[in-house]
C-alpha positions in Angstrom: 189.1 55.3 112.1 190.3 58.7 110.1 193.6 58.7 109.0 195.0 62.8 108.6 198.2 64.0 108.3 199.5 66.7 110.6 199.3 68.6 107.6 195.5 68.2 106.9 195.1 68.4 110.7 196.0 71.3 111.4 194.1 73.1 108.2 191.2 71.9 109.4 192.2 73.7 112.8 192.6 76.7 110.8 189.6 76.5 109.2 187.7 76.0 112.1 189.5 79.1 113.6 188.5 81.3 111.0 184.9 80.7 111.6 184.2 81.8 115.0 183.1 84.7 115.7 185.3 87.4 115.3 184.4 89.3 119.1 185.6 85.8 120.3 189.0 85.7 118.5 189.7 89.5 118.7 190.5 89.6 122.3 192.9 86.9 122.4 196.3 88.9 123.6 199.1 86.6 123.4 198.1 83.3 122.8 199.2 80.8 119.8 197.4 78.1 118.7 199.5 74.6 118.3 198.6 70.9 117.8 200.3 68.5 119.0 200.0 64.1 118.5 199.0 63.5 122.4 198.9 65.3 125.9 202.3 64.4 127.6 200.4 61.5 129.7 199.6 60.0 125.9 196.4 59.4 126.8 193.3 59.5 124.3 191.4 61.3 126.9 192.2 65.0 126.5 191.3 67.1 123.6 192.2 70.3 124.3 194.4 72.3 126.5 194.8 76.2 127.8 198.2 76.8 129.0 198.6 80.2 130.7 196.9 82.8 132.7 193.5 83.4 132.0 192.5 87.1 131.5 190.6 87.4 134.9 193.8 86.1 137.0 196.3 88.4 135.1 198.1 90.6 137.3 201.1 92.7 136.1 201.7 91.2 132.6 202.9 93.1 130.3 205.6 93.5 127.2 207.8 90.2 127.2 205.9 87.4 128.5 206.4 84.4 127.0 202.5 83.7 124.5 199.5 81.3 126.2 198.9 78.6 124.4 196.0 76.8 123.1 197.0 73.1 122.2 194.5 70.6 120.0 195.6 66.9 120.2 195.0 65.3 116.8 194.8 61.6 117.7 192.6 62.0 121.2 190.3 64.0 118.3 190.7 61.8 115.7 190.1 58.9 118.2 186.4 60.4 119.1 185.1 61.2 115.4 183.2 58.8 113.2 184.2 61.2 110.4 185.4 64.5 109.0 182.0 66.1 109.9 182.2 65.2 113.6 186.0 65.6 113.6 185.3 69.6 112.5 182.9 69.7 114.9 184.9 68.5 117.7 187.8 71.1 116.6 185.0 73.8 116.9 184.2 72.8 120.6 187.7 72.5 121.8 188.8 75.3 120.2 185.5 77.4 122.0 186.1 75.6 125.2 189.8 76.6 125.7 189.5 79.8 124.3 186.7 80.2 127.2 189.2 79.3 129.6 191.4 82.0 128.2 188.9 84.5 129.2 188.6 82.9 132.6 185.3 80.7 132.3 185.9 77.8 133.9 184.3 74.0 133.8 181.7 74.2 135.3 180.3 77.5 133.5 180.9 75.7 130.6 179.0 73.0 131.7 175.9 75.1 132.2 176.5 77.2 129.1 176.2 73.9 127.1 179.9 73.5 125.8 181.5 71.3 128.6 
């Protein structure tokens, strides 16, 4: 199993941030990108998580709301790569997948867009 600090973790999330596309990343309004050991449940099953309104569902929102968040859990993605390679690679889909749901693409259209 891969053994990264928090540290190393989260500059390969960084890394992996910088190199999507920038009309992916430019529209992101509000949103902060943490990482975190485990989901709350400590579970190894979740990778990823969007927490906040997507853009399709916003309503009145406006100056002073508190920033979405898109969370990466180290160990559930450290737990599911074989190595550094796969582990970058698994970043690169969570990081698409909840910045999808940030734009209001849910499951199931990732699903059939090949990135559930």
């Amino acid at each position: 199993m891969l053994s990264l600090t928090e540290e190393e973790f989260e500059r390969l999330v960084v890394d992996e941030l910088d190199l999507l596309p920038d009309d992916m990343v430019d529209g992101l309004d509000n949103v902060v990108f943490v990482t975190e050991a485990r989901p709350d449940d400590g579970s190894l099953d979740l990778l990823g998580l969007y927490d906040g309104v997507a853009i399709t569902d916003r309503g009145q929102y406006g100056f002073g709301e508190l920033p979405d968040r898109i969370i990466l859990y180290r160990e559930p993605l450290i737990h599911v790569s074989a190595d550094v390679d796969e582990l970058k690679y698994q970043i690169h889909v969570t990081l698409v997948h909840e910045i999808a749901h940030f734009y209001g693409i849910d499951d199931e259209q990732l699903h059939e867009l090949g990135w559930g």
